[in-house]
Chimera marker file (.cmm) of the C-alpha trace (Angstrom):
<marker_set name="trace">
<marker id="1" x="98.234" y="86.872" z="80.980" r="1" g="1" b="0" radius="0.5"/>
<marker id="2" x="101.369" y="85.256" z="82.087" r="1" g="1" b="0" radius="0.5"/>
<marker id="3" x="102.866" y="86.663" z="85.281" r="1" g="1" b="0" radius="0.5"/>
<marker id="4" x="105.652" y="88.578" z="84.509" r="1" g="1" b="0" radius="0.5"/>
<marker id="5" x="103.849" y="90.512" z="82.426" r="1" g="1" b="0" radius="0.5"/>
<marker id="6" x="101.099" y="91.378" z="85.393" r="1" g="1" b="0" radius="0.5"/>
<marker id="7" x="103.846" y="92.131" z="87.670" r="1" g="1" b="0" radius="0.5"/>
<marker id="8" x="105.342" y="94.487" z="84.748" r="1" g="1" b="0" radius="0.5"/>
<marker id="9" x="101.854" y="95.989" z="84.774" r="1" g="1" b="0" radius="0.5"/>
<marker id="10" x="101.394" y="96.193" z="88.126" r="1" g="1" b="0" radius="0.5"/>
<marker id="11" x="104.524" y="98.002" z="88.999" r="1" g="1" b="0" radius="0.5"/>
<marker id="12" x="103.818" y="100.675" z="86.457" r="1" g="1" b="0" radius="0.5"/>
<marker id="13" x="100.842" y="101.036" z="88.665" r="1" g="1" b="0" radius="0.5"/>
<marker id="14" x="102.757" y="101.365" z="92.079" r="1" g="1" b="0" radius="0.5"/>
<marker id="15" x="104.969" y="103.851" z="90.553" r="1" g="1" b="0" radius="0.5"/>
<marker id="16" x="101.926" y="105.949" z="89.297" r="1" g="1" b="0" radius="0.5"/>
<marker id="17" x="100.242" y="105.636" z="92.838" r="1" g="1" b="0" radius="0.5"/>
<marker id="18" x="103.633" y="106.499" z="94.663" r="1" g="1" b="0" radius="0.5"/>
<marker id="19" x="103.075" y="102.883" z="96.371" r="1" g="1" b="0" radius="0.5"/>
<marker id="20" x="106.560" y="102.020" z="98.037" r="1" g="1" b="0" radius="0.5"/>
<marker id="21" x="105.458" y="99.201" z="99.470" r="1" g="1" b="0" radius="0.5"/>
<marker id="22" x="103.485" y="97.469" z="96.908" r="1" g="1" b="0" radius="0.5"/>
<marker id="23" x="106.274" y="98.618" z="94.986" r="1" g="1" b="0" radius="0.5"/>
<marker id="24" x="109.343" y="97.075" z="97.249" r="1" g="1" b="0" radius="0.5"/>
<marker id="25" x="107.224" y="93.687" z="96.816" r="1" g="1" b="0" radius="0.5"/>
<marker id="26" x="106.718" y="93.635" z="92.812" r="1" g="1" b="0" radius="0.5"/>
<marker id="27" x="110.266" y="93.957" z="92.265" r="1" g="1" b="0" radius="0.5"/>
<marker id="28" x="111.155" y="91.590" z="94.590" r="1" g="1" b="0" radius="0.5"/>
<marker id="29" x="108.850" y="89.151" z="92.531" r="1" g="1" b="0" radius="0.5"/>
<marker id="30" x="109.906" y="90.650" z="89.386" r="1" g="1" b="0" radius="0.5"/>
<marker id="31" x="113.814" y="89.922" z="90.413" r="1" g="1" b="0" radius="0.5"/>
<marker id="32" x="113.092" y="86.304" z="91.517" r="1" g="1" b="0" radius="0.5"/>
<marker id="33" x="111.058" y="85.118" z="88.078" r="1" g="1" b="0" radius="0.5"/>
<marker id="34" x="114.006" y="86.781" z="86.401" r="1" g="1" b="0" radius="0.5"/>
<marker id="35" x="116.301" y="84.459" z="88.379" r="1" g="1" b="0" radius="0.5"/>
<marker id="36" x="114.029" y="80.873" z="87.432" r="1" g="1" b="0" radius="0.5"/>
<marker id="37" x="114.072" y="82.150" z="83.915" r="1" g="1" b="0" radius="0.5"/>
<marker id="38" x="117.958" y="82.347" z="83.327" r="1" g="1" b="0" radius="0.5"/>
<marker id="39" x="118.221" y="79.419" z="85.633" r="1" g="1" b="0" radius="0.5"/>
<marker id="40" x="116.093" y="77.306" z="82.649" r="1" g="1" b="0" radius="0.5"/>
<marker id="41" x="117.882" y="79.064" z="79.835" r="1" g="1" b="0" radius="0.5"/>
<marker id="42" x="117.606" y="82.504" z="78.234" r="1" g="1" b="0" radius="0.5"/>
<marker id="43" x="114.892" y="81.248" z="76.011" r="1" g="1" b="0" radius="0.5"/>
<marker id="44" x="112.693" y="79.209" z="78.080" r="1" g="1" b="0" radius="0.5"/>
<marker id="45" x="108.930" y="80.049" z="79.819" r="1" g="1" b="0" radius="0.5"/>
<marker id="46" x="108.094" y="79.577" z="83.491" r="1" g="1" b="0" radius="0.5"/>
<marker id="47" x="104.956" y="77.302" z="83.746" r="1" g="1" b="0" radius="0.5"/>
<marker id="48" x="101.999" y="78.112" z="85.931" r="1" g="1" b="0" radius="0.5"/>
<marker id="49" x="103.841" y="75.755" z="88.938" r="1" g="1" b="0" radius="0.5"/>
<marker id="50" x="107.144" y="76.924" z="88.829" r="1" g="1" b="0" radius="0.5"/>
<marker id="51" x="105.673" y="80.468" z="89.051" r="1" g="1" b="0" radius="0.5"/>
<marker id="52" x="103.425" y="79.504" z="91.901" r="1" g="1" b="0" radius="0.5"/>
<marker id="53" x="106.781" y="77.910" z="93.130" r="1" g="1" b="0" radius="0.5"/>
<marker id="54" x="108.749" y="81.058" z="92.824" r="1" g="1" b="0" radius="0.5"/>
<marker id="55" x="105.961" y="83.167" z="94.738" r="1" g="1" b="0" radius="0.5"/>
<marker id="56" x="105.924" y="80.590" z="97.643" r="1" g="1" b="0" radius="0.5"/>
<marker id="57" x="109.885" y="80.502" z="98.269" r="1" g="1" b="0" radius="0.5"/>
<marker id="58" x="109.115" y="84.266" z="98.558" r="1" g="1" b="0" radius="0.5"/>
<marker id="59" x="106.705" y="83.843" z="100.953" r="1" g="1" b="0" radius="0.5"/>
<marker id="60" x="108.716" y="81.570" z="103.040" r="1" g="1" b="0" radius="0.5"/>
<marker id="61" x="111.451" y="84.244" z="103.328" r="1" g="1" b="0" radius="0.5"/>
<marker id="62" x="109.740" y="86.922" z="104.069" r="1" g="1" b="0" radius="0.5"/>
<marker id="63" x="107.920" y="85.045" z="106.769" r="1" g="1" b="0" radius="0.5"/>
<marker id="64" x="110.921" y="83.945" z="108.818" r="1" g="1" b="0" radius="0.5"/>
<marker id="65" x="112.901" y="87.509" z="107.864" r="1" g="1" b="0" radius="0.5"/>
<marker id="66" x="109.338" y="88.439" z="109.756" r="1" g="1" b="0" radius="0.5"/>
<marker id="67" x="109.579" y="86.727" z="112.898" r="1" g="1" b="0" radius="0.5"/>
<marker id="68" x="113.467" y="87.078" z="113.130" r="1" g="1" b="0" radius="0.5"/>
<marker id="69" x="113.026" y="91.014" z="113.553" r="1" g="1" b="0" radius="0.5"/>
<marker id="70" x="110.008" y="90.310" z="115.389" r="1" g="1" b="0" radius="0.5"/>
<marker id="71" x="112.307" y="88.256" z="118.358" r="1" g="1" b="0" radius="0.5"/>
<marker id="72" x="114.927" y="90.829" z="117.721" r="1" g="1" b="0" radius="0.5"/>
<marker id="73" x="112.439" y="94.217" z="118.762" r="1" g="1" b="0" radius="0.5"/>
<marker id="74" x="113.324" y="95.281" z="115.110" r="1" g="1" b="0" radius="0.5"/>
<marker id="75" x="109.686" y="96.475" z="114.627" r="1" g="1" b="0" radius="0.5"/>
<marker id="76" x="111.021" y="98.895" z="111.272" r="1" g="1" b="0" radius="0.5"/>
<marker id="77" x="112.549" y="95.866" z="109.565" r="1" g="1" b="0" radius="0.5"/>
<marker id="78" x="109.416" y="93.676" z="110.554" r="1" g="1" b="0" radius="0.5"/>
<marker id="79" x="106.870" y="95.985" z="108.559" r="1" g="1" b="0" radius="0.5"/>
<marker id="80" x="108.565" y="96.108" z="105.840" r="1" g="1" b="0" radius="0.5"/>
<marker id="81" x="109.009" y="91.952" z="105.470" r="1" g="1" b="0" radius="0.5"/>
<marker id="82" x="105.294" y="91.928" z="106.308" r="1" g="1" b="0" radius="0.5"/>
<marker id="83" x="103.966" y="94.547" z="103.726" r="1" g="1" b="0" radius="0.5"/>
<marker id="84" x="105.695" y="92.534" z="101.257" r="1" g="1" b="0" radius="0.5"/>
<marker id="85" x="104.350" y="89.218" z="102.289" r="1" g="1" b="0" radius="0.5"/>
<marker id="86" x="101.118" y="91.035" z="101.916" r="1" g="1" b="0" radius="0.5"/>
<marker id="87" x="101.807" y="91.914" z="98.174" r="1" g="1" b="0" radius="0.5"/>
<marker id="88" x="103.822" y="88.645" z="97.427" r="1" g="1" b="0" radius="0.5"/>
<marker id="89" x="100.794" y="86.450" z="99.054" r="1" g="1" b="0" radius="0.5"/>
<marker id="90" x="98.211" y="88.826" z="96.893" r="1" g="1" b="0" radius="0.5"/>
<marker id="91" x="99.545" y="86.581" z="93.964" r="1" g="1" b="0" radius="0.5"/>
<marker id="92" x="99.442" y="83.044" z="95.303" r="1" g="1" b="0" radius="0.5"/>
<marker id="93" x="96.572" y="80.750" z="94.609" r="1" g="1" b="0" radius="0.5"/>
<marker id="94" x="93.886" y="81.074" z="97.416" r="1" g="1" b="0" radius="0.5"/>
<marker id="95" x="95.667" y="78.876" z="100.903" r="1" g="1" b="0" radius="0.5"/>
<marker id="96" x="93.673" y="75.825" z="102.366" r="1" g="1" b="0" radius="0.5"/>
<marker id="97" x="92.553" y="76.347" z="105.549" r="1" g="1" b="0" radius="0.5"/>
<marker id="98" x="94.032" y="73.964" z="108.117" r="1" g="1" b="0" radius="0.5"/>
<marker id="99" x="91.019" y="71.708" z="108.778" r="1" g="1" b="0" radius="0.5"/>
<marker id="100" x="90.726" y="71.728" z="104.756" r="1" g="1" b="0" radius="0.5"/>
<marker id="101" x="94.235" y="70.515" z="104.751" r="1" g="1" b="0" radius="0.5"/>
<marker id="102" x="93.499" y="67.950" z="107.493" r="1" g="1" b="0" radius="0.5"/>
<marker id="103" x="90.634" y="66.390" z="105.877" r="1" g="1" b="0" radius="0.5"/>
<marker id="104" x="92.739" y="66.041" z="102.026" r="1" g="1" b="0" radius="0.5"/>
<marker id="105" x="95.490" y="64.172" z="104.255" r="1" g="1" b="0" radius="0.5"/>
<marker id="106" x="92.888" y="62.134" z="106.204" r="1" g="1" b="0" radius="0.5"/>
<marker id="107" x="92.009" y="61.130" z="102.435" r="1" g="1" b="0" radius="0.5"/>
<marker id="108" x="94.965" y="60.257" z="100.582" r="1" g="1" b="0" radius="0.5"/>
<marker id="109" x="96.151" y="58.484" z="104.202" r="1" g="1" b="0" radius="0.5"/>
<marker id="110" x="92.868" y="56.467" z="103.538" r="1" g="1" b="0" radius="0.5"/>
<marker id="111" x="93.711" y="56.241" z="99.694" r="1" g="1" b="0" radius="0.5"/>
<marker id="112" x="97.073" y="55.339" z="99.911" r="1" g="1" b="0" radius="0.5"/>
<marker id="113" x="96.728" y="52.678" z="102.874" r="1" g="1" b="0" radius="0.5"/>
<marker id="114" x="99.347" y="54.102" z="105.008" r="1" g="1" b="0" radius="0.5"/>
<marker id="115" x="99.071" y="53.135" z="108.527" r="1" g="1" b="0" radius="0.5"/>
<marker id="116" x="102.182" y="53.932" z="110.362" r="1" g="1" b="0" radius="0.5"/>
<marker id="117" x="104.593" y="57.326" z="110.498" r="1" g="1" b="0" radius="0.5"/>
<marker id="118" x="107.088" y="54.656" z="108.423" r="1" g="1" b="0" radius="0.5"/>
<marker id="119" x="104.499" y="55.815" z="105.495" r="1" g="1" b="0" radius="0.5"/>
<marker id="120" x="105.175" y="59.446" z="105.876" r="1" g="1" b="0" radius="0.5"/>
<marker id="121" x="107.604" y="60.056" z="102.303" r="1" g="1" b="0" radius="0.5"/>
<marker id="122" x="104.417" y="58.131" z="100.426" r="1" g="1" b="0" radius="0.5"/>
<marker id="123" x="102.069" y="60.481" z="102.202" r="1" g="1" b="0" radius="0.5"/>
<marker id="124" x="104.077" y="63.373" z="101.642" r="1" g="1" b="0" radius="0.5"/>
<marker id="125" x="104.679" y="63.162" z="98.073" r="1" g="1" b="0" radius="0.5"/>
<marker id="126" x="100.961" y="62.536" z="97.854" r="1" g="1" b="0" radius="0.5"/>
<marker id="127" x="100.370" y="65.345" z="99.862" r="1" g="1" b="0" radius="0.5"/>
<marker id="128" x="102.749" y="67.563" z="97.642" r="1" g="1" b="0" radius="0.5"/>
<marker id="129" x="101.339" y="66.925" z="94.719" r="1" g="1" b="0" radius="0.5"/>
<marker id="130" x="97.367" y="67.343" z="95.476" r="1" g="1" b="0" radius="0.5"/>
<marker id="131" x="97.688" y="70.271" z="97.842" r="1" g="1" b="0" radius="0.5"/>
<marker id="132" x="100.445" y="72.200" z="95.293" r="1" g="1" b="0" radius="0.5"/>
<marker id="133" x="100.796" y="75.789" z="95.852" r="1" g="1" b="0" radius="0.5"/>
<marker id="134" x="97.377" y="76.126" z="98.095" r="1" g="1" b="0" radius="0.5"/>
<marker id="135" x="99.137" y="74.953" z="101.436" r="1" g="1" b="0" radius="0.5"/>
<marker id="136" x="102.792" y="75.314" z="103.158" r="1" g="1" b="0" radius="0.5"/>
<marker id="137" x="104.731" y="71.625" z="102.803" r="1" g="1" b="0" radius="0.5"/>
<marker id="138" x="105.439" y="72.264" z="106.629" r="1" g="1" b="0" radius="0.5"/>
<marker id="139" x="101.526" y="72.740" z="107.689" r="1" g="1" b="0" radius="0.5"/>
<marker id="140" x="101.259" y="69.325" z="105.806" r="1" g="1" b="0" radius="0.5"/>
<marker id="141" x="103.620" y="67.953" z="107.441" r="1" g="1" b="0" radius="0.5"/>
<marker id="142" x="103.071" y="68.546" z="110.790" r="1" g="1" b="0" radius="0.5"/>
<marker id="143" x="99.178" y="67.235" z="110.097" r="1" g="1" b="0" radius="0.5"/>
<marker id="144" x="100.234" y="64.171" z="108.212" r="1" g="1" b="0" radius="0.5"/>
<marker id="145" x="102.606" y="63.324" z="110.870" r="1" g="1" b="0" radius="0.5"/>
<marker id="146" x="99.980" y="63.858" z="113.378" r="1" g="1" b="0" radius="0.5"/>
<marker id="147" x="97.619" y="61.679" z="111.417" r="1" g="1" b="0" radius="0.5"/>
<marker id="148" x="99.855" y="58.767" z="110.703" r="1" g="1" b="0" radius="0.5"/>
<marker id="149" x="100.805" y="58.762" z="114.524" r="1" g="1" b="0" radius="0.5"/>
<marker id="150" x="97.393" y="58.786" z="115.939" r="1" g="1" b="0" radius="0.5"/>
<marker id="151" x="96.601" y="55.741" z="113.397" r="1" g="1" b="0" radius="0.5"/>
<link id1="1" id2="2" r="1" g="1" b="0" radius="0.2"/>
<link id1="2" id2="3" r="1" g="1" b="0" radius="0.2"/>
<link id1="3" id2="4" r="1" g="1" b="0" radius="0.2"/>
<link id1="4" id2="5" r="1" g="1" b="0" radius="0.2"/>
<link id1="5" id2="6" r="1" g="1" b="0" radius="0.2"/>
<link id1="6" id2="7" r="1" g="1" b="0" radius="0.2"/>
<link id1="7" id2="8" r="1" g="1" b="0" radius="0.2"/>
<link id1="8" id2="9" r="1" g="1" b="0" radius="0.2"/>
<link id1="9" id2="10" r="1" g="1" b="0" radius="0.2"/>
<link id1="10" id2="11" r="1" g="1" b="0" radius="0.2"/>
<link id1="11" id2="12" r="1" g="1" b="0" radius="0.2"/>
<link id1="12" id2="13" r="1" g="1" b="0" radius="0.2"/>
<link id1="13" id2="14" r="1" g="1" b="0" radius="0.2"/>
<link id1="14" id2="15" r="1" g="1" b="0" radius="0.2"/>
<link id1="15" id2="16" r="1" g="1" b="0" radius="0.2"/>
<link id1="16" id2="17" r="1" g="1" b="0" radius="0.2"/>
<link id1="17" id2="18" r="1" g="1" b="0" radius="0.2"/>
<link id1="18" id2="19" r="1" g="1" b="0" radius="0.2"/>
<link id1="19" id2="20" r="1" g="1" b="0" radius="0.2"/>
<link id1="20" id2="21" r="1" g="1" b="0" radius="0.2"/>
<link id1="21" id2="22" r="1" g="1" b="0" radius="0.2"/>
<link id1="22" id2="23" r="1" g="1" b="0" radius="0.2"/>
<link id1="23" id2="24" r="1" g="1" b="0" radius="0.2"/>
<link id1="24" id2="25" r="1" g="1" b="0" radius="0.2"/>
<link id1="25" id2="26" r="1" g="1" b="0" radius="0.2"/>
<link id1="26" id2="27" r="1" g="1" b="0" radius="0.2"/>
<link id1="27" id2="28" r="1" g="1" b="0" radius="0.2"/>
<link id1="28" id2="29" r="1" g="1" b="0" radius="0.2"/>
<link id1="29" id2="30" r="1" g="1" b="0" radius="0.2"/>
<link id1="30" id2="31" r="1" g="1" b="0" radius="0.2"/>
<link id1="31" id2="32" r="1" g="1" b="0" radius="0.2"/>
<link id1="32" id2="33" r="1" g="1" b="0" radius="0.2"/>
<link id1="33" id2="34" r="1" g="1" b="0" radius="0.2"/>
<link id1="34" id2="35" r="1" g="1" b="0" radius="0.2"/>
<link id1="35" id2="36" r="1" g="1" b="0" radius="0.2"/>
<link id1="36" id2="37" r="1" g="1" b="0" radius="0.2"/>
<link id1="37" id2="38" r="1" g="1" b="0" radius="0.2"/>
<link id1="38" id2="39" r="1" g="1" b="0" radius="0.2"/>
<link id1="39" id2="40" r="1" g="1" b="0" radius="0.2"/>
<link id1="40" id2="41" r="1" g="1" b="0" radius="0.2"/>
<link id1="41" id2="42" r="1" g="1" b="0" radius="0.2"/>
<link id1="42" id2="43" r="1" g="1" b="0" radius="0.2"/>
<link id1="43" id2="44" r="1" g="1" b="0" radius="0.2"/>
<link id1="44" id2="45" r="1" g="1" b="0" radius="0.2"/>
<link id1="45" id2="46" r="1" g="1" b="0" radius="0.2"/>
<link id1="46" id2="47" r="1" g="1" b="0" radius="0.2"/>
<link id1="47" id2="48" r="1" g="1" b="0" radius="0.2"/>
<link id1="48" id2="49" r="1" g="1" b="0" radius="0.2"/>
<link id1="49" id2="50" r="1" g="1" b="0" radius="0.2"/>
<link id1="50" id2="51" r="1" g="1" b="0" radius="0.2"/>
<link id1="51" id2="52" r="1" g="1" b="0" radius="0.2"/>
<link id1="52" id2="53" r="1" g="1" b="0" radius="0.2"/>
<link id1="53" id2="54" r="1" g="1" b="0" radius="0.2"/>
<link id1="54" id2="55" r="1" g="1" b="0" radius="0.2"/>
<link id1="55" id2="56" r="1" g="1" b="0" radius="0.2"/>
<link id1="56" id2="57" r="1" g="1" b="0" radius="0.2"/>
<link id1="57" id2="58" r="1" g="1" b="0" radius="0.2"/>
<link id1="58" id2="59" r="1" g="1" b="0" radius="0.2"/>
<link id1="59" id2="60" r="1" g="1" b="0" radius="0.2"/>
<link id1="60" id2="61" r="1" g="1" b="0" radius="0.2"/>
<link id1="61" id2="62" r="1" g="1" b="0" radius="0.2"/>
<link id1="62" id2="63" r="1" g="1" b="0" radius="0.2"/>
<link id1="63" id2="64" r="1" g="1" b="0" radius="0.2"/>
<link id1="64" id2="65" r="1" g="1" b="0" radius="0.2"/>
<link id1="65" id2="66" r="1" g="1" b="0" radius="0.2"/>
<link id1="66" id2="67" r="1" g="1" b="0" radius="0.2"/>
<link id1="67" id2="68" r="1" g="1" b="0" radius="0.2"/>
<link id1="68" id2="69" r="1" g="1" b="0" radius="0.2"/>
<link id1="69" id2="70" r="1" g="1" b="0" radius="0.2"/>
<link id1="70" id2="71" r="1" g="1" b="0" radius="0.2"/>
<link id1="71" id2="72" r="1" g="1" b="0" radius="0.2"/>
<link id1="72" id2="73" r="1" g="1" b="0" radius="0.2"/>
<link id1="73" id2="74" r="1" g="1" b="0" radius="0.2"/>
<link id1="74" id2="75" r="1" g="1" b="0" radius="0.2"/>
<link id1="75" id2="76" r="1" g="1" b="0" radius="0.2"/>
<link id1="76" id2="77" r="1" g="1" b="0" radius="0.2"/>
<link id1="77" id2="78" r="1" g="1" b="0" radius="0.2"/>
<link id1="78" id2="79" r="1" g="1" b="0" radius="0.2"/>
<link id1="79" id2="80" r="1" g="1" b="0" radius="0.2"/>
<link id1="80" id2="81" r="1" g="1" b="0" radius="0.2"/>
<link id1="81" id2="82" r="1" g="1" b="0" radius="0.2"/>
<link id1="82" id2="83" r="1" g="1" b="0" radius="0.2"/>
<link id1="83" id2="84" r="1" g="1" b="0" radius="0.2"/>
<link id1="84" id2="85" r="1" g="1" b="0" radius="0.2"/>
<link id1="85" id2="86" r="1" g="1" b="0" radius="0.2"/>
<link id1="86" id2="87" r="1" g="1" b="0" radius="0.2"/>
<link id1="87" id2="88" r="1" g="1" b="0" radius="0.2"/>
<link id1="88" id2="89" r="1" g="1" b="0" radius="0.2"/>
<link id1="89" id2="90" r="1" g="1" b="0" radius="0.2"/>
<link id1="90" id2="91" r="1" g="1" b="0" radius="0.2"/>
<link id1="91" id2="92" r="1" g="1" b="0" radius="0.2"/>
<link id1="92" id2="93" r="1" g="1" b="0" radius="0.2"/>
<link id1="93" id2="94" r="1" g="1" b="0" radius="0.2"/>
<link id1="94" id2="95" r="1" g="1" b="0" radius="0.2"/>
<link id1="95" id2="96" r="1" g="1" b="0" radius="0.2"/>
<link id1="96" id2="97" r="1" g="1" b="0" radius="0.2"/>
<link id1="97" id2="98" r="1" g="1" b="0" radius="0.2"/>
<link id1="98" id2="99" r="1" g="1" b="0" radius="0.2"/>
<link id1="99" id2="100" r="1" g="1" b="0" radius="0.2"/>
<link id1="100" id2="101" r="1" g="1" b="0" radius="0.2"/>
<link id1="101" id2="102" r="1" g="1" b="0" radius="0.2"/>
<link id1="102" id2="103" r="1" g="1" b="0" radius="0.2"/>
<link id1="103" id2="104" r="1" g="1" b="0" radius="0.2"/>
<link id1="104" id2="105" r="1" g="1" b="0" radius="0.2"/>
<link id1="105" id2="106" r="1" g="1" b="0" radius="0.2"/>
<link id1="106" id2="107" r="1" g="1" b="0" radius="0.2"/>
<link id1="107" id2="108" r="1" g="1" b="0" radius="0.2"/>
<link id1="108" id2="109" r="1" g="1" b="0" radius="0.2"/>
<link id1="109" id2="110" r="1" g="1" b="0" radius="0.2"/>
<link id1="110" id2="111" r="1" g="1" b="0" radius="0.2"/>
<link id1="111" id2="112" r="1" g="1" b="0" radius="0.2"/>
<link id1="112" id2="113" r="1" g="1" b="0" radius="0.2"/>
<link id1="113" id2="114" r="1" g="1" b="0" radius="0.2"/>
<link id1="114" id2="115" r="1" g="1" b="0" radius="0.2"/>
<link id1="115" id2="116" r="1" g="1" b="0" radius="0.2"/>
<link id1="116" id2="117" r="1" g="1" b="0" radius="0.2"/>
<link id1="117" id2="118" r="1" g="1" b="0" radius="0.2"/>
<link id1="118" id2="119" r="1" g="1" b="0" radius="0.2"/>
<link id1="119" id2="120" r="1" g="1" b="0" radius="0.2"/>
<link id1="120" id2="121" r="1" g="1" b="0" radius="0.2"/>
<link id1="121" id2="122" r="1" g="1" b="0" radius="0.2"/>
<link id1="122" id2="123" r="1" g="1" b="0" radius="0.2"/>
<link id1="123" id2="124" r="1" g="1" b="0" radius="0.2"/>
<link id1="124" id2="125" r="1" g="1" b="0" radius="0.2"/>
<link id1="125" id2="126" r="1" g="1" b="0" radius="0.2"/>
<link id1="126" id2="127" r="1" g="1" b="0" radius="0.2"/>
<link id1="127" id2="128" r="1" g="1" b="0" radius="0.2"/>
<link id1="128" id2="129" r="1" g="1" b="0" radius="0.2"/>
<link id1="129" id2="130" r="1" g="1" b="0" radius="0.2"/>
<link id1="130" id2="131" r="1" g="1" b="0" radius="0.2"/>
<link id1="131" id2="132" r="1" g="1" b="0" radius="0.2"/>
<link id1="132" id2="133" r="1" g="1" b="0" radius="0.2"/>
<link id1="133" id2="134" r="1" g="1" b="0" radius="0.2"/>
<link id1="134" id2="135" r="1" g="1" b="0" radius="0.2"/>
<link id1="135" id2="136" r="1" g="1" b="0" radius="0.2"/>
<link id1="136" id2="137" r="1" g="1" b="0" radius="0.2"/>
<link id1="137" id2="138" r="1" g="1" b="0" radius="0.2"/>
<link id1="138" id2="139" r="1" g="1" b="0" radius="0.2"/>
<link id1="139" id2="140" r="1" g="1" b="0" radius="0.2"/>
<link id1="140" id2="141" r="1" g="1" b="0" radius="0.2"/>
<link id1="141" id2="142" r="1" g="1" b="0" radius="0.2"/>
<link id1="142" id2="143" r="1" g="1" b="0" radius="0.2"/>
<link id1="143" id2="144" r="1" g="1" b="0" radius="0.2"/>
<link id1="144" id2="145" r="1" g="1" b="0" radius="0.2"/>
<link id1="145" id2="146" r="1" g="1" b="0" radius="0.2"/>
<link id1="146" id2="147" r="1" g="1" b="0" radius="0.2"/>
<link id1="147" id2="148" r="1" g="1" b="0" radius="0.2"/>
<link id1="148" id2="149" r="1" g="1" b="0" radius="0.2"/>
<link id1="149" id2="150" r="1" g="1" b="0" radius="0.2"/>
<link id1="150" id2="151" r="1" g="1" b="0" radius="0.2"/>
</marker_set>
């Protein structure tokens, strides 16, 4: 079942239940796979990793709207971008833990034969590509960067 049509399901569901905030967070997903789709063409599909894509730019918003309020004492505002996180994250493919993303960079460092932080964009796009959708480019950063500097 492609994703738009879960989400279409899904809100049916949060309307039925009286769910605001489940509810608040399927639209917002709803609205942004809308968005991608015209952005390809009125005619064309999202694939499985544009989706995923979609869902993790989400994420990423919602996350720093989150700790903005949070520095701010906006407490109200910070709920809300944090029961939608909740709903947009439900969604996502399952995230790496950190010392699961340490040890894939450890082994496309070793695979790649990059020894110095010079070798960071060849790690990186490594990186990117293996660890797609199941860990934040920044977390893999900041590890890789580590790595390649204690090397």
């Amino acid at each position: 079942m492609a994703l738009q049509d879960k989400i279409d399901q899904d809100i049916k569901l949060a309307i039925l239940a009286k769910d605001n905030a489940r509810l608040r967070g399927l639209r917002a997903i709803k609205a942004a796979i809308l968005l991608a789709k015209t952005e390809k063409g009125p005619a064309e599909t999202l694939t499985q990793d544009t989706e995923t894509r979609v869902l993790q730019k989400l994420a990423k918003q919602r996350k720093e709207s989150a700790e903005i309020y949070q520095q701010q004492s906006r407490d109200d505002l910070y709920q809300i971008e944090m029961e939608e996180l909740a709903v947009i994250e439900s969604y996502l493919p399952k995230q790496r833990s950190r010392e699961e993303i340490e040890r894939a960079v450890k082994q496309i460092i070793a695979e790649s034969g990059a020894s110095s932080p010079k070798d960071m964009g060849k790690v990186m796009g490594l990186a990117n590509q293996q660890l797609a959708g199941e860990a934040d480019g920044k977390t893999i950063a900041e590890i890789a960067k580590a790595l390649l500097a204690g090397n």
